[in-house]
N, C-alpha and C positions, 0 to 999 in steps of 0.2 A: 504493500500500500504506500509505501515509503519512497518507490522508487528503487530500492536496491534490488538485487539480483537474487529471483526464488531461489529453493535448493531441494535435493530430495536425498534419500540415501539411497544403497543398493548391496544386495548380497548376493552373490551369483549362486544357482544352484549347489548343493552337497553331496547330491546323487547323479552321474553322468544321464540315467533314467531320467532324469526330470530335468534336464541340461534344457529342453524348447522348452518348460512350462514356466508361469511369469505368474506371480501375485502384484498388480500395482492400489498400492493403500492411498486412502485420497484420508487427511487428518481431519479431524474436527473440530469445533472452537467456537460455534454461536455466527451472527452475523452483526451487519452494521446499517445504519440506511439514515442515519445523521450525523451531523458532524459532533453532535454531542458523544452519541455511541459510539462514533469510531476512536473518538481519542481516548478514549475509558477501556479499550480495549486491552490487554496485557501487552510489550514490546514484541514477544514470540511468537503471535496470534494476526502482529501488521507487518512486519518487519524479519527480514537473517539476519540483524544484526547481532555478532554475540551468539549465534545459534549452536550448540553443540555440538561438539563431535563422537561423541556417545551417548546412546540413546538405544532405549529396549520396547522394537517394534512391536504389538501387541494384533489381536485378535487373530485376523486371519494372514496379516505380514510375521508374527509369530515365528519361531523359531523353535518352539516348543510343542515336542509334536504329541505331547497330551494338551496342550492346548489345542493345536493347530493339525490334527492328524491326517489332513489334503492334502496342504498345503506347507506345512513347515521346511522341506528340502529343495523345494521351486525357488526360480529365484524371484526373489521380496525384492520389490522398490515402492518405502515409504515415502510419498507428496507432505514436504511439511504446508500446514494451512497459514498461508501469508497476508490474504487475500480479502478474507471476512465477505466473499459477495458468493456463498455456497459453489465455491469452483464453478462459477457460470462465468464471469468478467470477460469480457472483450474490450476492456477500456484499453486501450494504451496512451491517451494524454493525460496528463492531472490538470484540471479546469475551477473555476472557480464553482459550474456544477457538480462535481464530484470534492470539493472542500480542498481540495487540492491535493487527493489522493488517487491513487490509480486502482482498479478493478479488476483484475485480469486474471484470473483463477483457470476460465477455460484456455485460454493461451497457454496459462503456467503446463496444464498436461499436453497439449499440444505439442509445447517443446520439449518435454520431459519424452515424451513420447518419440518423435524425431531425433532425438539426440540416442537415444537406447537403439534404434533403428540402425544407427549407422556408428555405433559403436561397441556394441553387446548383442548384436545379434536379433535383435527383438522382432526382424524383419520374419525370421524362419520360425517363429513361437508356434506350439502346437496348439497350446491353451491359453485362454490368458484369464485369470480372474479380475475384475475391476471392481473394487469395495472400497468402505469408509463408514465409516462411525458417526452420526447424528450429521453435521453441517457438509462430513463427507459423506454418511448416506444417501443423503440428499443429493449430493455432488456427483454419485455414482449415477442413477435416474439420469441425471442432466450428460453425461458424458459418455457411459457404456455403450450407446449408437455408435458414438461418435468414432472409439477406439475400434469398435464392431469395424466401420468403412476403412478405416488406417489399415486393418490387420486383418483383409479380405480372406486368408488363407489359414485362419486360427479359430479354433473353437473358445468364440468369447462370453463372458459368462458375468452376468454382477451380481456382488455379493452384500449387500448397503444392511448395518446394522443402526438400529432407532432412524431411521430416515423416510421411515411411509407417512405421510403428511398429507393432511387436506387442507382446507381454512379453516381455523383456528374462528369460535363462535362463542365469547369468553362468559364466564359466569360473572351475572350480574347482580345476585341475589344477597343475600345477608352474609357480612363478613368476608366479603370480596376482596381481593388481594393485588393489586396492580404492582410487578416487581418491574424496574426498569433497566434496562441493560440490554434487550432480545428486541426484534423490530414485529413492527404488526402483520399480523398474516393475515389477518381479514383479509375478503373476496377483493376490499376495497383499495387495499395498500399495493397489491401486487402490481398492480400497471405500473406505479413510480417505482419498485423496487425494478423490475427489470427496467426500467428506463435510466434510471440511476447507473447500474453496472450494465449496462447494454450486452446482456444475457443469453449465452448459446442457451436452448433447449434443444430434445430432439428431435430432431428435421421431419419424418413420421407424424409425430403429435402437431407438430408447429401446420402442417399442411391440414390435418384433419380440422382444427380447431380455429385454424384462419387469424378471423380478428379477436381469436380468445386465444390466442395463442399463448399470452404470459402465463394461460393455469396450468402450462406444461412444465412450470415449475415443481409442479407437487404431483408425486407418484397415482397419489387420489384418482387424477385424471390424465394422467399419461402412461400407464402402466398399458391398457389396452395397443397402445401404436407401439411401445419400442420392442424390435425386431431381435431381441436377445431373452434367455432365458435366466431367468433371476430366483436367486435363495434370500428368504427375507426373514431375519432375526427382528422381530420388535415385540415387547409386550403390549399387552393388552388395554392396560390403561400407562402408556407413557409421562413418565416423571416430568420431565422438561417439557413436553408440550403443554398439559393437562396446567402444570403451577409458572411455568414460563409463559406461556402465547394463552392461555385459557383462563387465568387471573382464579386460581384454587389457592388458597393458602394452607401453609404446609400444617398447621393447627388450626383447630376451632371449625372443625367441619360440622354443622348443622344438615337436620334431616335435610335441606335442599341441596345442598351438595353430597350426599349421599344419593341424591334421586338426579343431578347432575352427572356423576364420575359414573353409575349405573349404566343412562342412555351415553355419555362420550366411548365406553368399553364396547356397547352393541355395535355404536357408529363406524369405530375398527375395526369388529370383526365384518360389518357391510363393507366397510374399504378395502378388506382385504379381500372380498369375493372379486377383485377386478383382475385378480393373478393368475394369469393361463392356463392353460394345462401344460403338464412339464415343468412349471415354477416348483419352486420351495417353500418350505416354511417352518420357522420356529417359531412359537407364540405363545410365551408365559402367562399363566396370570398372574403379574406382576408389577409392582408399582417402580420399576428403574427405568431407566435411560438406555445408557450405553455400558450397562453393567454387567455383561454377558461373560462369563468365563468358564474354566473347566470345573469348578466347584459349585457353581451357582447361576442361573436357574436350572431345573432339571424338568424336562420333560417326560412324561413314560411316551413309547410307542405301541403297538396294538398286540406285542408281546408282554406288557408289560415292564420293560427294560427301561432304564430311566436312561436319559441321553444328554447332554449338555450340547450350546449350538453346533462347537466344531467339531465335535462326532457326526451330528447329524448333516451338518454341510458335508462330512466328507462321504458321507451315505447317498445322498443328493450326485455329488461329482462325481460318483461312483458311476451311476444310471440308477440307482433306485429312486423310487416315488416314495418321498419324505412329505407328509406335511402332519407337522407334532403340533395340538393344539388343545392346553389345557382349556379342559369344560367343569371345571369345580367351580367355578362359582368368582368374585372378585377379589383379586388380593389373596388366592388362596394355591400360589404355586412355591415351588420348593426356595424361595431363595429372600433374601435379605428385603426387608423395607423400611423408610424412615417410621418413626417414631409417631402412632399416629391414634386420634380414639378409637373406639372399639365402636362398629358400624351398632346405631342401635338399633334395638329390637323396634319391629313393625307395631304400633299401638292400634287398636281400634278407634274407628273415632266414636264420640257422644254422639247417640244420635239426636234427632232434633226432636222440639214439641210435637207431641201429635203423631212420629214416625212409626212404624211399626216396624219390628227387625223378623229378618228371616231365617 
C-alpha cells in the first residue's frame, strides 16, 4: 500500500513425486476502504517493510503433514497480504482517491505468478492449489479463475478457508455492537469498494452479472460461474463476520440475538447450497474464524471417524466426495469458542385475556 515492493516466500517440493505440485497461500488480514482504516492498519498488513525472514506457513502452505496431509511436501509459496483490498487491487497509481495508497493485490499474484513461471518451473505444474485464510479466502474466489487461464495445462483447485461471504445485514436490535476497524459489506458499500481498488473479479461471474458485477466479490454469488473446483472450510456461524461486519457483540446476547445468530447459521448453510457438484466441504458448528487446525474442529464423517479440515481436504484431492457437515445443533461442534452465555431456555409466552390455550 506503501509503495514498496510485495514479497512472498517459497519452498520447493520435498518429494521428487510432488516436484509439479504447487500450494500458492494468499494471507489474511481484514480490509481497508478509508483513509481512517487504512492507517490503523498494522505496518505488516500495508507495507514489506521490516518483513521477516522467518516465518511458519500455516494451514494448507503447512509443512506439517498432520496438519497438512495433501499438501505438506508440494511446493508452498506463501503471498504475504500487503494490500488490504482482499487481493482484488488493480490500482497501480496512489491518487489523492485512493489516500495516497496503492491497491494492487490482484497484480501482486499476477507477478508472483509470472515470476515462479519463468523461474521454478510453475509453467509445467501438475496441480496447483490456490487458498487463503479469511481476506485471503476471499482473495482465493476473486483469483483461482484467474490462475485456472495462466496454468491452462494444471489441475487447478481452491482451497479458501473463512472466506464464503455474502452481504453482511447487521443486527440492529438491543445491545448492538458497532466494532470499527473492518469496512461495510452491505449490498450498498460494495460498488465504492471495488471502485476504490478497481477490483479483478472472475471474468465468468463478471459476464453473467453485467452491471452487478461488483457482487462477484462475494462467493455468495459467484460461486455458480467460476470454472474451478473448490474445498470450503468455514463454520457455520463465523466469528468475524457475524461480530465484525454483522454488529453481534461478543457479550450480553439477549433472546434477539439468539433468534439472530439462529437465522445468520440457516442463511450459510442456504449459501453454501450454491457449491457444485465435485466441490468440498468442511463445516463446523462453530463459532471461529480462521481457526481451523489438526486439533480442533473435528468433524465425524458417515463412518463415524472424526476428521479435522486437512484430513479431509486431503480426502477431497484424493477424488473422494467429502462434504463433513455438522447437524447438532449451534455452537455444538468439537472445538474451542469464546466465552459466551449459555443460549437460554425457550419460555412460553402468557397468554392473553380471554385466550384459550391448546
Amino acid at each position: 500500500m506503501d509503495g514498496t515492493p510485495a514479497g512472498f516466500y517459497f519452498d520447493p517440493a520435498t518429494n521428487e513425486s510432488d516436484s509439479s505440485k504447487w500450494v500458492l497461500w494468499l494471507e489474511g488480514g481484514g480490509e481497508c476502504t478509508t483513509a481512517e482504516e487504512c492507517s490503523g492498519k498494522p505496518l505488516g498488513l500495508r507495507s514489506t517493510t521490516n518483513a521477516s525472514t522467518d516465518i511458519d506457513p500455516y494451514h494448507f502452505a503447512s509443512a506439517d503433514p498432520a496438519e497438512s496431509p495433501g499438501t505438506f511436501s508440494w511446493n508452498r509459496v506463501f503471498l504475504k497480504y500487503c494490500s488490504q483490498d482482499l487481493w482484488s487491487g488493480t490500482r497501480q497509481q496512489a491518487s489523492n482517491e485512493t489516500f495516497g495508497l496503492y491497491f494492487s493485490g490482484h497484480i501482486i499474484v499476477q507477478e508472483v505468478v509470472s515470476y515462479l513461471k519463468a523461474t521454478a518451473n510453475l509453467s509445467f505444474a501438475s496441480h496447483v492449489v490456490v487458498g487463503g485464510d479469511s481476506a485471503g479466502g476471499i482473495g482465493t474466489w476473486l483469483n483461482v479463475g484467474w490462475v485456472h487461464a495462466a496454468l491452462p495445462n494444471a489441475k487447478v483447485v481452491g482451497a479458501p478457508i473463512a472466506g464464503f461471504y455474502a452481504f453482511s445485514f447487521p443486527y440492529e436490535g438491543p445491545n448492538a455492537s458497532k466494532i470499527l476497524g473492518l469496512s461495510d459489506f452491505s449490498e450498498e458499500a460494495w460498488p465504492k469498494h471495488v471502485q476504490l481498488w478497481q477490483s479483478h473479479v472472475d471474468e465468468h461471474c463478471a459476464r453473467a452479472l453485467g452491471d452487478r458485477a461488483w457482487a462477484c466479490m462475494l462467493s455468495n454469488y459467484s460461486r455458480p460461474y467460476i470454472q474451478v473446483p473448490v474445498f470450503v472450510s468455514e463454520a457455520q456461524t463465523d466469528l468475524v463476520q457475524i461480530t465484525k461486519h454483522d454488529d453481534i457483540p461478543d457479550s450480553g446476547w439477549n433472546t434477539d440475538i439468539w433468534a439472530y445468530l439462529h437465522a445468520w447459521a440457516g442463511n450459510m448453510t442456504q449459501g453454501l447450497e450454491a457449491l457444485l457438484p465435485g466441490d468440498g466441504l468442511f463445516n463446523p458448528a462453530c463459532f471461529i474464524h480462521t481457526e481451523f487446525s489438526k486439533d480442533f474442529p473435528l468433524v465425524n464423517n458417515s463412518n463415524g471417524q472424526a476428521l479435522h479440515y486437512g484430513q479431509a481436504f486431503a480426502l477431497w484431492l484424493d477424488g473422494h466426495d467429502v462434504r463433513l457437515v455438522d447437524d447438532c445443533g449451534l455452537f455444538c461442534g468439537a472445538c474451542p469458542t469464546p466465552k459466551r452465555p449459555l443460549e437460554p431456555e425457550p419460555v412460553e409466552p402468557e397468554p392473553e385475556f380471554g385466550q384459550s390455550i391448546v
